[in-house]
C-alpha positions in Angstrom: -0.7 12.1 -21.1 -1.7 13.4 -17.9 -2.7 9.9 -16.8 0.7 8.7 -17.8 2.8 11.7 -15.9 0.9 10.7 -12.5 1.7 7.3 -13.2 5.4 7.9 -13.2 5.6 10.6 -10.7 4.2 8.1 -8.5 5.9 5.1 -9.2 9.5 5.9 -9.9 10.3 7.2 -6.3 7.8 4.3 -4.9 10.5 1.9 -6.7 13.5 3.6 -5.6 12.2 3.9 -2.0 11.4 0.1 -1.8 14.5 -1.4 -3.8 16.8 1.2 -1.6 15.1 -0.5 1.7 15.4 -3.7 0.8 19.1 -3.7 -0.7 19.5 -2.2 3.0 18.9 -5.7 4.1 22.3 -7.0 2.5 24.2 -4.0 2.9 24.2 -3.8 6.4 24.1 -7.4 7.0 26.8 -8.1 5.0 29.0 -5.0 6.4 27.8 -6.5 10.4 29.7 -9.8 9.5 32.6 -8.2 7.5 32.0 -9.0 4.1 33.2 -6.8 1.3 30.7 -4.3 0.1 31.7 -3.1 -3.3 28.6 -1.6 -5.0 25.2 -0.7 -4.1 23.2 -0.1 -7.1 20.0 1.2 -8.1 18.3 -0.6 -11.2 20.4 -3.2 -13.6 23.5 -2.6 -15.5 24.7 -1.2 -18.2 25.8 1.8 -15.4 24.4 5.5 -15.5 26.8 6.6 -13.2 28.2 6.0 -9.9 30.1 7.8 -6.6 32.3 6.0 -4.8 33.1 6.4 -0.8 35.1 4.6 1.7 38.5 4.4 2.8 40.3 1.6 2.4 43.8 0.9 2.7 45.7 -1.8 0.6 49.8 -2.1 1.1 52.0 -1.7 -1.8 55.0 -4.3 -1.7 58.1 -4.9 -4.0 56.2 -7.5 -5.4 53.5 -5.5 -6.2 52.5 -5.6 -10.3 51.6 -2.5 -12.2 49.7 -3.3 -15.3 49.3 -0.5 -18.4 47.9 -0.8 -21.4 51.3 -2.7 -23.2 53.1 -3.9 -20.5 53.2 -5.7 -16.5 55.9 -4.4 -14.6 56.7 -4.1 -10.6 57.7 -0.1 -11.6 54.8 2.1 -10.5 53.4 4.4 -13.1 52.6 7.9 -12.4 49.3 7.5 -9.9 47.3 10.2 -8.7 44.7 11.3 -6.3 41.5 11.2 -7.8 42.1 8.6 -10.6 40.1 5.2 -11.2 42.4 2.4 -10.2 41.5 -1.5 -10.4 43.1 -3.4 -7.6 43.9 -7.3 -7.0 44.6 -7.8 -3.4 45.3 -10.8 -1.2 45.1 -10.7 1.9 47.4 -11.2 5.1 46.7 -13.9 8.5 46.2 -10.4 10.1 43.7 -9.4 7.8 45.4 -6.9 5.8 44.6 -6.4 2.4 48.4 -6.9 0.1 47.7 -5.6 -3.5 49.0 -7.9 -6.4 48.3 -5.9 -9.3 47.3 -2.5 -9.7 46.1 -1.1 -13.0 44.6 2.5 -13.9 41.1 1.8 -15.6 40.7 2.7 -18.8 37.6 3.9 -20.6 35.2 1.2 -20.8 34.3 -0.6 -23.9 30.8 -1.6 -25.5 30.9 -4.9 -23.5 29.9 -4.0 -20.2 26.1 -4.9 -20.4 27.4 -8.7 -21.0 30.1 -9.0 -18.7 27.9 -7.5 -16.0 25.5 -9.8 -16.1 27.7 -12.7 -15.9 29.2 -11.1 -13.0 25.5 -11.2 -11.6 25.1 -15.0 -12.5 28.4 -15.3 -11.0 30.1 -16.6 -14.4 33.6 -17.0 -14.4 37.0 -19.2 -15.0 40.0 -20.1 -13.3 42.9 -19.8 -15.5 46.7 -18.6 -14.7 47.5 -16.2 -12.4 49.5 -13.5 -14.9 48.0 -11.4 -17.7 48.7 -12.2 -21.4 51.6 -10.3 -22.3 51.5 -11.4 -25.5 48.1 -9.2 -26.4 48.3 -5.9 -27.8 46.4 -4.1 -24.7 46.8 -5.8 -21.2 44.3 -5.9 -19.0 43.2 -6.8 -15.2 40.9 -9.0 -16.5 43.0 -11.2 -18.2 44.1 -12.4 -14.6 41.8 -14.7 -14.2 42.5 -16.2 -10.6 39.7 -16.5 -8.3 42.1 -16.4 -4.8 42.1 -12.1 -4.7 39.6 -9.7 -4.0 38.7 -8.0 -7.2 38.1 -4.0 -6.0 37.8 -0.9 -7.9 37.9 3.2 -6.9 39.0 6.5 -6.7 42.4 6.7 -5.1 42.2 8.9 -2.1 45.8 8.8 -1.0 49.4 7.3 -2.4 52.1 6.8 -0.1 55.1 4.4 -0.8 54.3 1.5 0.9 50.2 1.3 0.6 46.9 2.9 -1.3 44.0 4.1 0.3 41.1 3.8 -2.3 37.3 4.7 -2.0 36.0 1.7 -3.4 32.4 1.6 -2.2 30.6 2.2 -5.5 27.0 3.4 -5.0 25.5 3.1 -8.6 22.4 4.3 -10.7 22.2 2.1 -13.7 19.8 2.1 -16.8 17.5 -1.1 -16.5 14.8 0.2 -14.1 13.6 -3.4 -12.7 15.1 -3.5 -8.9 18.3 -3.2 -7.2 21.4 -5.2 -6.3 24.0 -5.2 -4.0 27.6 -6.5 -5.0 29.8 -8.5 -2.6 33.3 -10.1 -2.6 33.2 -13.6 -3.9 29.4 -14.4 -3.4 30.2 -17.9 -5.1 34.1 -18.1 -4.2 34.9 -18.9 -0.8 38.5 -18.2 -2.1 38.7 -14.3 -2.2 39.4 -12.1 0.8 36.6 -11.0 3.0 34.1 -12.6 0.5 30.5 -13.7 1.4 31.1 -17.3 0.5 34.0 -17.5 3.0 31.2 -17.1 5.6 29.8 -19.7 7.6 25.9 -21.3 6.3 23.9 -19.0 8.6 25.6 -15.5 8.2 25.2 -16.1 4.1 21.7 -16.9 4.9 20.8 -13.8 7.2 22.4 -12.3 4.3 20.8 -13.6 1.6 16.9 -13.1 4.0 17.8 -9.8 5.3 16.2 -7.9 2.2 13.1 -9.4 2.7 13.1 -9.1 6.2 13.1 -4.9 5.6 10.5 -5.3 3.2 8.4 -7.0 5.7 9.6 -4.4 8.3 8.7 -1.6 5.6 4.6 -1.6 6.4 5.4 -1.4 10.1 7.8 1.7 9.8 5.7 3.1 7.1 2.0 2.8 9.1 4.0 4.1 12.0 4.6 7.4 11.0 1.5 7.7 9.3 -0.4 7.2 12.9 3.0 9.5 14.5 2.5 12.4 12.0 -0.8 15.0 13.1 -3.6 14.0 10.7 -7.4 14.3 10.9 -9.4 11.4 11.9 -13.1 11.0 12.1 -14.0 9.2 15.6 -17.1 8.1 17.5 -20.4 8.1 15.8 -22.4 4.7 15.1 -22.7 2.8 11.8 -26.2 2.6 10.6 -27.4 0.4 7.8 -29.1 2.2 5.1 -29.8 -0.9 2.9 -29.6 -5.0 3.1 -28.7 -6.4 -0.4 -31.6 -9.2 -1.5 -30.2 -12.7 -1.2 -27.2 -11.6 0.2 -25.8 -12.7 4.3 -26.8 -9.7 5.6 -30.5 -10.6 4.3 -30.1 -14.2 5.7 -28.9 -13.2 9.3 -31.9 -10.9 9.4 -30.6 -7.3 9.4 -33.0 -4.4 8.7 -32.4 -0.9 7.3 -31.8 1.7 10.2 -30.2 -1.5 12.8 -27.2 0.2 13.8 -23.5 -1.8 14.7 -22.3 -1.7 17.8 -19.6 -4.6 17.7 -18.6 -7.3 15.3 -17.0 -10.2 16.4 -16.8 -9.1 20.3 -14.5 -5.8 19.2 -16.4 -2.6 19.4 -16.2 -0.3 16.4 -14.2 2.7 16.9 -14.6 3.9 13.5 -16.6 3.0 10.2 -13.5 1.8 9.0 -13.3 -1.2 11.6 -16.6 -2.9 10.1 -15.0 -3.0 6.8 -11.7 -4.4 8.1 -13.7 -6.9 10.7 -15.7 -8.0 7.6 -12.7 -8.8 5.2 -11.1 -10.2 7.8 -14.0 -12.7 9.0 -15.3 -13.4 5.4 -16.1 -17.0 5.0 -16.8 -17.7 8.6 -19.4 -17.2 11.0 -19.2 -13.9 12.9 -21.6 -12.0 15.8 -22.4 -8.4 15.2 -23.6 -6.3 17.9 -26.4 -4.3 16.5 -29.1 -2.3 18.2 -32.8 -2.0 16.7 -35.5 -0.2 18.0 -33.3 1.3 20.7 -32.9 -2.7 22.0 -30.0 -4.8 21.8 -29.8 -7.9 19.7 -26.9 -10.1 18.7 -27.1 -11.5 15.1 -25.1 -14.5 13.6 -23.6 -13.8 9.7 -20.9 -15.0 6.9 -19.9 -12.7 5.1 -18.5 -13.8 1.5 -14.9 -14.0 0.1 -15.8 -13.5 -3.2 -19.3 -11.5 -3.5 -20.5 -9.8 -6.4 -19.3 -6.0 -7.7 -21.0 -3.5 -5.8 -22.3 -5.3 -2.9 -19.2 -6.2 -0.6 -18.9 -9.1 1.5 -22.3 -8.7 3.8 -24.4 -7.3 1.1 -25.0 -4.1 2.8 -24.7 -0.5 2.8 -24.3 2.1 5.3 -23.8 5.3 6.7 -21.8 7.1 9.9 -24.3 8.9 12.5 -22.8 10.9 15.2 -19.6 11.4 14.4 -17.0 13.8 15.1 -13.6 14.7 13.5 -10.8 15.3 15.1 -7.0 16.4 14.8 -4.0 13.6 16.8 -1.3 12.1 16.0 -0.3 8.7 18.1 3.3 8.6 20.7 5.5 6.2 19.6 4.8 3.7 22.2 1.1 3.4 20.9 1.8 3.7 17.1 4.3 0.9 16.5 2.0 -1.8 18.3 -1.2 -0.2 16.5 1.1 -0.3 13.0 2.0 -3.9 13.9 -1.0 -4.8 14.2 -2.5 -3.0 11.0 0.8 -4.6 8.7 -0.7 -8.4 9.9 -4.1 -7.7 9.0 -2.5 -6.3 5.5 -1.1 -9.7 5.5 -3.8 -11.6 6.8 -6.1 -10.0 4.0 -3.4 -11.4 1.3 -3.1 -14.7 2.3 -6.5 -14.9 2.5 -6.5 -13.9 -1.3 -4.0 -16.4 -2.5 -5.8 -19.4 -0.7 -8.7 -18.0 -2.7 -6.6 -18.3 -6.0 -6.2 -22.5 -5.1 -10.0 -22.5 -3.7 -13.6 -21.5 -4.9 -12.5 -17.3 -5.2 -11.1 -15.4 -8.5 -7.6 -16.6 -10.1 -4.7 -13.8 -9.7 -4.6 -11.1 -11.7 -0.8 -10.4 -12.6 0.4 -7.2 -13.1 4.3 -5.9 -14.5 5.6 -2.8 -14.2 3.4 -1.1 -16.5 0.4 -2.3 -14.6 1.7 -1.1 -11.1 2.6 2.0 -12.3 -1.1 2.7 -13.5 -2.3 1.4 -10.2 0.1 3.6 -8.2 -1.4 6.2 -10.2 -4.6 6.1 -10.1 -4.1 5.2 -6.3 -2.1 8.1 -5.6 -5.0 10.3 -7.4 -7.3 9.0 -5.5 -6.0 8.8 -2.5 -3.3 11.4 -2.1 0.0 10.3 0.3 -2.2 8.1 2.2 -2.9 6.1 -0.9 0.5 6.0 -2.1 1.4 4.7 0.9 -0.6 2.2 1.3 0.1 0.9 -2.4 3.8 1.3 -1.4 3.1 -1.2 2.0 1.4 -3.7 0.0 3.7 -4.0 -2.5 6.8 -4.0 -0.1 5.2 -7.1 1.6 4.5 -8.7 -2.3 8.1 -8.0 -2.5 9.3 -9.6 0.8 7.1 -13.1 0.2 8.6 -12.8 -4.0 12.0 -12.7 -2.8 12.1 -15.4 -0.2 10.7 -18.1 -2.9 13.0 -20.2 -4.6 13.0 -18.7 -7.8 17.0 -19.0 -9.8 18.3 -15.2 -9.8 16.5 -13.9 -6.9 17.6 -14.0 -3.0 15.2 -17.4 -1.8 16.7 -18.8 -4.9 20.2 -18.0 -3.5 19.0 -19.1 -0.1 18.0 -22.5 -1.5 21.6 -23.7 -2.9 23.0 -22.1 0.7 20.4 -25.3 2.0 21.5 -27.8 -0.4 24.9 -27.1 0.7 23.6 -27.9 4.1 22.0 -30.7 3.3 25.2 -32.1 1.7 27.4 -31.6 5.1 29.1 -28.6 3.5 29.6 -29.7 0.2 29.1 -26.7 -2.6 27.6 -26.6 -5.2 30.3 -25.8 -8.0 29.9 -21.6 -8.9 30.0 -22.3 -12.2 26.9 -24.6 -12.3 25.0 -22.5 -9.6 26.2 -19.3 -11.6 24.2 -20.8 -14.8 20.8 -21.7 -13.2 20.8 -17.8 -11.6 21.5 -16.5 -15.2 18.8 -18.6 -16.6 16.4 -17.3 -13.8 17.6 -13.9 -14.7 16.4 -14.8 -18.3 13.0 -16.4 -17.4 12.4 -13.5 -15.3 12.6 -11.2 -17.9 10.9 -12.9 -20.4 8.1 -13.2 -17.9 7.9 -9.3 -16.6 8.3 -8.5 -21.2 4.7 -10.8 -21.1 3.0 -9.2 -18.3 4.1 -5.7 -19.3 2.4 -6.3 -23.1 -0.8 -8.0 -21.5 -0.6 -4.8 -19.1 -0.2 -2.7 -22.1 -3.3 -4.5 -24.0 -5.8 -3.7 -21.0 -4.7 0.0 -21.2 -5.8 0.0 -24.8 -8.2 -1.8 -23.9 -9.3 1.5 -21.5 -9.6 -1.7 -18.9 -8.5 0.1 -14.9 -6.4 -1.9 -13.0 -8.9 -1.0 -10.0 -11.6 -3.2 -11.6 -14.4 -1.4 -12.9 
């Protein structure tokens, strides 16, 4: 139970923190070229609850519709500060938003979950432009027009001639799997101040701005780490203590008590630099620097990509002579180059990893929710903030690379029908057809993350760690 309570308590904000950054992306793209934001939301509908902010203003005209539950009529019911209102607006040469119809919102029924996620898949029909009078209860959504922006919120002022609504909706919603952000018309170039309105290259920075803040997570991230005082151990020399039989270190000749001085031409500043230098060198032939018998020699190794448990990639051990600890913390002008630099050797490390997967090294272990929530946990155990950090940087850049692939439902899968559209000299794609391949993605998805999960779920049965081991 314990296990399970760490897990959570590590994973949950780790989620929040990495779906809230990378939503970021959109948000603030979007709101840079003036597309309409209308809800920023933390996991997948059906909705928890929401707050809505903003100010925006939306004129009232004789022509104006009022819809109630029995009837559509250009009279203007009693509307109040602080009441839910549902607004269609058009929108003026000048760039004024006109509302069209305007209806108090109801309670909602049963059938949100569905009609939410064809919103997401961006579902939809074109039908007449006026409500079904002939129902029992009238509704906004019977107007089925795509040409108006579709907004909702609370009404922060009523005058006679316009509304002024918070509209932006910032959400918390009950399927814990990622984050979204809702914008006007993301497949209907028709409504006002919608993202498909924009030209090919905003709706792609769009689209590749939430990855781009998951990639500029680790930077950010190992930046503050280096910024904030911490204790570091520095100095002191790396001596081995033992040489693996049959392994490279054997092979290139190194002895027990032959102490490191460089590897690959870069000096070690901390024990932590051979292990990095090795990882990052395995498979290829690398000098080390070493010093025996108080004389300098230069030895020739390659280290393994894929060596056996226990004895690392040169197939030795070692300890840390002469060294001191000490307390610092890095000025901004040294930490974001140094985090730079430690976020591509992150990555450098990874790829390295999946061109293992398609060459002689281990397949990929897969891992769903479940699975990275044990990992974070143990991690975070383990490790302390440092470690969750670190799981939180490697799994923001997973995030970044997942996101940008083609894959129906998610943003590269977006991005590839903004290409295709390109590619045809402008021509769309119709909404409708796009709509149903994201919904199947959305589908496939699912259905892929409910497999993981159970395989994760198996292996904890199983009392198998994540870690290996």
């Amino acid at each position: 139970m314990e296990t399970v309570l760490i897990a959570l308590a590590a994973f949950v904000p780790m989620l929040l923190l990495l779906v809230v950054v990378h939503e970021l992306g959109h948000f603030w793209s979007a709101k840079a070229f003036g597309i309409k934001v209308l809800e920023f939301g933390v996991g997948y509908p059906p909705r928890a609850f929401g707050i809505y902010t903003g100010r925006t203003e939306t004129l009232l005209t004789p022509e104006t519709l009022y819809i109630t539950p029995t009837d559509v009529s250009p009279t203007r019911p009693g509307i109040q500060p602080g009441q839910i209102v549902r607004i269609l607006s058009d929108e003026t040469a000048a760039g004024q938003l006109v509302a069209e119809y305007v209806e108090v919102r109801r309670p909602s029924g049963p059938g949100n979950l569905l009609k939410s996620l064809g919103r997401f898949a961006g579902l939809g029909a074109t039908a007449s432009d006026t409500p079904n009078a002939g129902r029992r209860r009238i509704s906004l959504d019977d107007v089925q027009s795509d040409r108006y922006l579709r907004h909702e919120g609370r009404v922060k002022e009523i005058h006679d001639d316009r509304i002024v609504l918070a509209d932006m909706l910032y959400s918390v919603n009950w399927l814990p799997l990622g984050g979204f952000v809702r914008l006007s018309g993301e497949n209907n170039p028709a409504a006002p101040r919608s993202l498909a309105r924009r030209s090919l290259a905003q709706r792609a920075i769009v689209l590749a701005a939430g990855s781009a803040m998951n990639a500029l997570f680790p930077i950010v991230a190992f930046t503050i780490m280096l910024m904030v005082p911490h204790t570091e151990l520095v100095g002191g020399t790396v001596e081995i203590t033992e040489v693996v039989p049959d392994s490279p270190a054997q092979a290139a000749g190194l002895l027990p008590g032959d102490r490191v001085q460089a590897v690959a031409g870069r000096p070690l500043d901390s024990p932590e630099a051979l292990v990095r230098e090795v990882r990052l060198g395995a498979g290829s032939e690398m000098q080390w620097a070493i010093e025996r018998d108080g004389q300098p020699r230069t030895i020739e190794i390659i280290p393994r990509r894929d060596p056996p448990p226990g004895q690392g990639s040169a197939g030795v051990a070692f300890t840390v002579v002469d060294q001191q600890e000490i307390r610092r913390s890095e000025p901004p002008w040294t930490a974001v180059p140094m985090a730079a630099a430690r976020t591509w050797e992150v990555v450098t490390l990874l790829g390295r990893e999946i061109r293992g997967w398609f060459g002689d090294g281990p397949g990929p272990e897969l891992s769903g929710p479940i699975g990275i929530a044990h990992i974070t946990g143990e991690v975070t155990r383990q490790g302390g903030l440092e470690g969750w950090l670190f799981v939180a940087i490697l799994l923001s850049i997973n995030l970044a690379v997942l996101n940008i692939l083609p894959i129906p439902m998610l943003d590269g899968g977006r991005l590839l029908f903004v290409f295709i559209e390109w590619i045809r000299g402008g021509k769309r794609v119709p909404s409708e057809k796009e709509g149903l391949v994201h919904l199947i993605g959305f589908v496939a998805l699912l259905a892929l993350v409910i497999a993981i999960s159970a395989n994760d779920i198996i292996r904890l049965v199983q009392g198998i760690s994540p870690l290996g081991g």
